[in-house]
N, C-alpha and C positions, 0 to 999 in steps of 0.2 A: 327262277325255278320254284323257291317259296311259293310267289303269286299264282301259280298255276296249280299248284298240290293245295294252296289254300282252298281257292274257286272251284276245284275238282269236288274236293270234301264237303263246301257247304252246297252245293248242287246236288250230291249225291245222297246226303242227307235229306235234304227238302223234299226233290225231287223223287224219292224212293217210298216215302213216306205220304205224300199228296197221290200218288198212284198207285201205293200197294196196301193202303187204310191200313187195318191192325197188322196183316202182315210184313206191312214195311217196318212198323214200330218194331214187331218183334225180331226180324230180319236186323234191322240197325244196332238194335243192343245185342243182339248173341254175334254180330261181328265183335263190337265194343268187348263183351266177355271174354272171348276167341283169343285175348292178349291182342289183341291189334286197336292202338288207340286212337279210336273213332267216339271221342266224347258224347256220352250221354247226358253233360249239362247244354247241348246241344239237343239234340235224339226229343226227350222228352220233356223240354219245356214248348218246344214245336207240338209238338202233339197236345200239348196241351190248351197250346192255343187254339191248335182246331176241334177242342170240344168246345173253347167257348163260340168258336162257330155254326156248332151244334154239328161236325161232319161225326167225333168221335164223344164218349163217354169216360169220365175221368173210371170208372172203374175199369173199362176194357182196356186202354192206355196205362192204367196198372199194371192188370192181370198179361198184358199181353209183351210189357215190356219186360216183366218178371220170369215169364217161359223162355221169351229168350234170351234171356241171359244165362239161363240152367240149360240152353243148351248150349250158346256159345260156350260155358263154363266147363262144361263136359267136355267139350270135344280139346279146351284147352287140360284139361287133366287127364285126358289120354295122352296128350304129346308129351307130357311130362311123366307120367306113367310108363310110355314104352322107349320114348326117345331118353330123359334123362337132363340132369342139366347139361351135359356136352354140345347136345344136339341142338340143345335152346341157345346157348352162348353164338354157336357157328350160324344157325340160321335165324335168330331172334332179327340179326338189322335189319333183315329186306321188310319187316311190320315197324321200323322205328322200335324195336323193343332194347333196350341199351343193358349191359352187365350191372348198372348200378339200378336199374327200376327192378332187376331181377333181386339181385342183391338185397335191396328192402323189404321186397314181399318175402322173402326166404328167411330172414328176418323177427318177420312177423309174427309168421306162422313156428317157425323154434320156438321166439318167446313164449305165445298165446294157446299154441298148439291148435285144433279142430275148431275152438271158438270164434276165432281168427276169423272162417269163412261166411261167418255170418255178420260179424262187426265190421269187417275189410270192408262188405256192399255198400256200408255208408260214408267211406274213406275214398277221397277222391285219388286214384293213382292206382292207388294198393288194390281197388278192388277192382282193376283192370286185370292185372295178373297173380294174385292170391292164387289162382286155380292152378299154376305149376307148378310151384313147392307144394300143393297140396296132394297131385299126382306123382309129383318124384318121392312121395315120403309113403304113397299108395294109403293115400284114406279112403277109409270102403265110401264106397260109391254111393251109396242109400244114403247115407249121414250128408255127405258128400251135397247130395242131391236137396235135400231138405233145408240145410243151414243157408245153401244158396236162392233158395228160392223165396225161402221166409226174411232175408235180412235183402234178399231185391225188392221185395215189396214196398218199406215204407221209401228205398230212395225213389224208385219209378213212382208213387206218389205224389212224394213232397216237391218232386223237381215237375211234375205233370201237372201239380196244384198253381204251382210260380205260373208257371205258363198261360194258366185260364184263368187265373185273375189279374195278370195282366191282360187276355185278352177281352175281359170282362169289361175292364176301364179305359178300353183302349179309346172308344171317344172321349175320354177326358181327358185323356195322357198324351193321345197320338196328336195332338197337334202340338202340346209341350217338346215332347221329344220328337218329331220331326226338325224344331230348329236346330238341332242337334246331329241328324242324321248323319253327318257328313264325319262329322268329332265321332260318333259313337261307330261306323264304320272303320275308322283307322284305329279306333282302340282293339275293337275286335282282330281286324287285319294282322299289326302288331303282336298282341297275346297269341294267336294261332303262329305267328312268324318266329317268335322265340321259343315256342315249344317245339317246334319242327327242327329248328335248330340249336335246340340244346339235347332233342334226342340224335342229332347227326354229329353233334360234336362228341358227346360220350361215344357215340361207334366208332369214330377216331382215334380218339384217345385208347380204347381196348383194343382197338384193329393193331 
């Protein structure tokens, strides 16, 4: 079951992004935003490598991965704005979203209060779902909108940057790490199979 959720995810990624150019990017992250975790250390170092194929521009694979995350981001601070955390808890599992991922971003945003939403985008996890504690505590939407969009910027950058200078060097590398392909596929396989199942096991454990 893992092997197939896994295969489905890097397919729909690639796949979405090689046929929908900036729309895909921006489609893939505003899932990613949405609280459904669909990795962005994925999303945008792909993109990044097809600027250094010259399909895309490291600023439009910014700019574009930045929108949509202000919108996935939105649409996840409405659910938490009108649903609440009740409604997050019951229907969080069917996105793998678990009581404890919630728990931390809710967390966060107590501690840090509003700043939260702009330092989370750089925080791997948290700035998945930062955007429902930020709806359930009803932060105006303008601030809301701005903190998210300014603090998506530099990670859609820096992870869009990785990407094209990897693809940059890729005749120098790609025959280095080809001997490796095989190792660096199960590592990948693996890391995407324990996060799958460590956010199925938390549903468990709360069910």
């Amino acid at each position: 079951m893992i092997g197939k959720i896994i295969a489905v995810l890097a397919g729909f990624i690639i796949g979405g992004i090689s046929s929908l150019g900036y729309w895909g990017v921006a489609i893939m992250m505003a899932i990613e935003s949405a609280a459904i975790p669909l990795p962005s250390e994925i999303i945008m170092p792909f993109a990044g490598y097809l600027v250094s194929q010259g399909k895309f521009t490291l600023l439009g694979i910014t700019l574009a991965g930045s929108i949509g995350s202000v919108v996935g981001s939105v649409l996840a601070w409405w659910v938490g704005l009108r649903g609440g955390r009740r409604f997050i808890e019951k229907y969080g599992k069917y996105v793998l979203l678990s009581r404890h991922d919630l728990d931390m971003a809710d967390n966060f945003f107590k501690k840090y209060g509003v700043a939260t939403v702009f330092f989370s985008r750089m925080l791997p996890v948290v700035r998945t779902f930062i955007s429902l504690p930020a709806g359930i505590a009803k932060m105006n939407l303008s601030k809301f909108i701005i903190y998210t969009f300014l603090g998506s910027l530099p990670w859609c950058f820096f992870l869009g940057y990785i990407g094209k200078k990897l693809g940059d060097n890729w005749d120098t590398l790609g025959a280095y790490f080809h001997k490796f392909d095989l190792a660096i596929g199960i590592i990948i396989f693996f890391a995407l199979a324990l996060f799958i199942r460590r956010h199925l096991k938390l549903q468990n454990d709360n069910s």
